[in-house]
N, C-alpha and C positions, 0 to 999 in steps of 0.2 A: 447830472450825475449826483447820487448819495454819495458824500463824503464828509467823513467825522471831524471833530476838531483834532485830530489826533493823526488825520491822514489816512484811515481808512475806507475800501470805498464797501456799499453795500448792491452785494449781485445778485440775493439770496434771498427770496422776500415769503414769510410765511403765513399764509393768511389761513385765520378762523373762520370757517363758513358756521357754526354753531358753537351757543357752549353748553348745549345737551351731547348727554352718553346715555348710551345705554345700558353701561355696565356701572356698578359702584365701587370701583376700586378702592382698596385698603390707603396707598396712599396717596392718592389724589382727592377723596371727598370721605365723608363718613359716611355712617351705610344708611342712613334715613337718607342720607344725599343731597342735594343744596336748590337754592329758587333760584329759578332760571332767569333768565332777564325774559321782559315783556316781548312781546314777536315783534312789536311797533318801533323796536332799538333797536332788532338788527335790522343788518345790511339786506338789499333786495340784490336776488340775485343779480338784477341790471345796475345795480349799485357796484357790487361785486369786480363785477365785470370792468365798467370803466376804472375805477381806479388801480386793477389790476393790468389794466391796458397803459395807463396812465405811467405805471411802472416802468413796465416794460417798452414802450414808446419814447419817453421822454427823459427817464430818469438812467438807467442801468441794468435794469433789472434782467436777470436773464434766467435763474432757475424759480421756478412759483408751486412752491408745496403746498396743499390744500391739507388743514389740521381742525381739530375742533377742540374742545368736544369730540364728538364723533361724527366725523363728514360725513359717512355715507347714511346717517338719517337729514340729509337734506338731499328734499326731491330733486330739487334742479343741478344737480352735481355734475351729468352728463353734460349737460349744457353749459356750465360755465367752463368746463373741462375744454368742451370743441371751442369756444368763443375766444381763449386762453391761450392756445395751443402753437403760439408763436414761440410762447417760452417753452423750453424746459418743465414739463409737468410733471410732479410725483404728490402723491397720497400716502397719509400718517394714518391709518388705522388700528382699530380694535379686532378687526378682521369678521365679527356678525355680520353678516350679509354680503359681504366680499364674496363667495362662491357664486351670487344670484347675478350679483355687478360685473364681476372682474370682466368678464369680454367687453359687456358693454362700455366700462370706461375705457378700454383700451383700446375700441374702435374710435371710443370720439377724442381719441390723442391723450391720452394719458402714457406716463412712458415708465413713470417706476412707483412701489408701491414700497410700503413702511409698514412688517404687523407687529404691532405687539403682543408677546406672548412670555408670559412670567412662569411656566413651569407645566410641567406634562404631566401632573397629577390633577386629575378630575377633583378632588377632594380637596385638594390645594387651590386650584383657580375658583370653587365654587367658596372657599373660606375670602379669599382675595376680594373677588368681584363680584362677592353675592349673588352669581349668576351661573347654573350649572349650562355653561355653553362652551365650554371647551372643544366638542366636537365642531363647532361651528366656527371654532377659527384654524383649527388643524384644514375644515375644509377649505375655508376663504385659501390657507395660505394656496393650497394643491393648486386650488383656481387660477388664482393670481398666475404660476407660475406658466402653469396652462396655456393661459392667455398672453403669454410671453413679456409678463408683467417684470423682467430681470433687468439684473440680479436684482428678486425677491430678497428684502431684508427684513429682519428680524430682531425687534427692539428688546432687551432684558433687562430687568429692574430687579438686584436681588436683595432680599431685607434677610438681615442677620436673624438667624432663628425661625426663620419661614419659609424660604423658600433657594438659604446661600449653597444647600447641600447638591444643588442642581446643576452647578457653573457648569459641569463635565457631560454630563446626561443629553443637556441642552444642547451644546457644541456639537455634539454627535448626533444627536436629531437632525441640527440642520446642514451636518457634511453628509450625515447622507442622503439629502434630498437636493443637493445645490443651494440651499441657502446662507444667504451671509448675515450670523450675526451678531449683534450689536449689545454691548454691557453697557447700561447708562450707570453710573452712580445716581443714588437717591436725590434727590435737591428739595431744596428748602421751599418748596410750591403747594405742598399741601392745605386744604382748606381747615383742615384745625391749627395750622400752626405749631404738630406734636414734631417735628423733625428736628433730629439731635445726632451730632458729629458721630455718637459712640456706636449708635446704632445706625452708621453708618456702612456698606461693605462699600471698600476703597478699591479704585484699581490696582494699587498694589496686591490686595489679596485676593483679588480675582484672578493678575496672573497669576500668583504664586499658587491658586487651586489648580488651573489649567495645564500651568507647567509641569506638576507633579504625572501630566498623561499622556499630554503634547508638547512636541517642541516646536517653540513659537520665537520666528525670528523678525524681528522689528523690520518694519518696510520704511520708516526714515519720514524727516520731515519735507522730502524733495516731492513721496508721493502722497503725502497728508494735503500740501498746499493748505487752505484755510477749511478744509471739511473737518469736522469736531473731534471725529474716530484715529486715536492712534491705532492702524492697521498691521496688523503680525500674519506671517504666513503661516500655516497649521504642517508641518511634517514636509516641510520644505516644498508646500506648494502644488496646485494651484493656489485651492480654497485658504479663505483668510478667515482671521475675528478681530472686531474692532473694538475699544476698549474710550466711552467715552467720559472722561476725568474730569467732570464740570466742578467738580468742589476742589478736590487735591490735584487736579492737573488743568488750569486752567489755561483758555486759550483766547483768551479775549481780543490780546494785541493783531489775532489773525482773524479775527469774525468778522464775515461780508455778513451777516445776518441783521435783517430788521420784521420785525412784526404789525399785521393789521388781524385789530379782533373784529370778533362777530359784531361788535355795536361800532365798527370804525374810528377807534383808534388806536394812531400809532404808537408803537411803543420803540424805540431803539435798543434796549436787551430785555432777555428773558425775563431778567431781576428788576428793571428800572419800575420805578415807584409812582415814574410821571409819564403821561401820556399826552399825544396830540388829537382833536377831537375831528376829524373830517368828516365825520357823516353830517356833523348839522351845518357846518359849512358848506358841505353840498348840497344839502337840500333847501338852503338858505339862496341857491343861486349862483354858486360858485365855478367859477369858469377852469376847465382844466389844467391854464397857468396859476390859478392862484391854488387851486389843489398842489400842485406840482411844488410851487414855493414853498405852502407850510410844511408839504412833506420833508421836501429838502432843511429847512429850521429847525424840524425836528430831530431830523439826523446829525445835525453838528452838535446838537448838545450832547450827546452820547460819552457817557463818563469812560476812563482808562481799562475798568474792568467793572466784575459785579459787585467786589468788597465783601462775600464771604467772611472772608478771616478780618476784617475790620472790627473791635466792637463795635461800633456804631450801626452796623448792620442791620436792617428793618427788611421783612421780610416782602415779601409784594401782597397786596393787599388781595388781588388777583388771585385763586389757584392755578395750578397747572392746566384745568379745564376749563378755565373760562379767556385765557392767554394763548395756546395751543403750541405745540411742541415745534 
């Protein structure tokens, strides 16, 4: 079992299968975009694999979200998907090529899918992500949903003076389709390092846009448990939105979360600065107990929270893309 020095345990595990995208988003890299690591560092799908068995076998592990970069430019996704499939499987996308996949990862046991989607302006996503494809992830979402990829969620990032005038818009886009979703606050992962508190949109004033058109009633920390999303019903219900507070409402003390990147290794938060390195220890000959030990060492060092509001705060050297959500 993953457990911290702090007593929590980890059930959540997110792995990077790339840390290519296709898209260049505003802020997660700059628009010339960043060097990839060498194909010879990452992980092999069959690499992949076992230590995600490894996980889920030996340590705790019981939900395994595939993140990137952007997963669904790695060929063998279907495959590590069905090999996987003991856990709990969901996918973190950008949603490009989700229409062409969506059945097929969901026939090889894929069970929930994650799009991101910053704003329903053509002209707005192609300034964002320097990519006029906006139609291509409106269709991934449709597909997804299709393919009974639910509840389809729906990730939102909104930057003051770009794209915050959309809280409401969005919301309504995805009650009326069944989708649930998700406000991330900005975080400090970008690859220039330009992220600043002011220009920040907080959940506070997320709800306070939302509220002004929906009444949104708190669903409590009974059914939050350790998922990141404070959940509000929309008009009393069904349909929800989640509001996730990683800077101004953090949640650290409840995080089953641990991370493997595309080059193998572990990281125990988002934010940590230090890493465990398993891939060359496994390719050094490493037996699946002594995999399993350094995993487990790596998890107890796992600090109180991420120290945001600490001065001493150092950002991760890592962007958002090369770590994965």
């Amino acid at each position: 079992m993953l457990v911290d020095g702090f007593g929590r345990v980890a059930t959540d595990l997110r792995v990077s299968l790339t840390d290519r995208c296709n898209l260049r988003c505003t802020y997660c890299m700059p628009p010339e975009g960043l060097e990839w690591l060498p194909r010879a560092d990452l992980l092999t799908d069959e690499e992949i694999v076992r230590l995600v068995r490894i996980g889920v076998e030996r340590l705790g592990i019981t939900e395994v979200r595939y993140t990137g970069g952007e997963p669904l430019l790695r060929r063998g996704l279907p495959e590590i998907i069905r090999a996987t499939a003991d856990a709990q499987v969901s996918l973190t996308t950008n949603g490009i090529g989700l229409a062409r996949l969506a059945a097929t990862l969901r026939e090889a046991g894929l069970d929930r899918v994650n799009v991101s989607l910053d704003t329903l302006s053509r002209e707005t996503f192609k300034t964002l992500a320097h990519r006029d494809r906006l139609p291509d992830v409106l269709d991934g979402l449709a597909a997804a949903a299709a393919a009974g990829l639910g509840p389809v969620k729906v990730n939102t990032v909104l930057m003051r003076g770009v794209n915050d005038h959309e809280a409401v818009p969005l919301l309504r886009f995805c009650l009326d389709r069944g989708y649930e979703l998700r406000f991330i606050e900005q975080m400090p992962l970008d690859a220039q390092h330009g992220w600043t508190r002011e220009n920040m949109v907080t959940a506070d004033e997320i709800l306070a846009r939302l509220s002004e058109v929906f009444d949104l009633a708190g669903e409590g920390a009974e059914v939050r448990g350790s998922a990141p999303a404070e959940t509000f019903l929309v008009d009393g219900g069904p349909a929800k939105v989640g509001v996730i507070g990683s800077v101004t409402r953090p949640f650290c003390g409840d995080c089953d979360r641990v991370r493997l990147t595309a080059d193998g290794q572990i990281r125990n938060c988002l934010f940590a600065r230090e890493e465990s390195n398993l891939r060359d220890v496994m390719r050094a000959g490493a037996t699946d107990d002594d995999l399993a030990a350094r995993w487990i060492l790596a998890v107890k060092g796992k600090r109180a929270g991420h120290g945001i509001d600490d001065p001493s705060f150092l950002q991760p050297a890592r962007p958002m893309s090369a770590i994965g959500g």
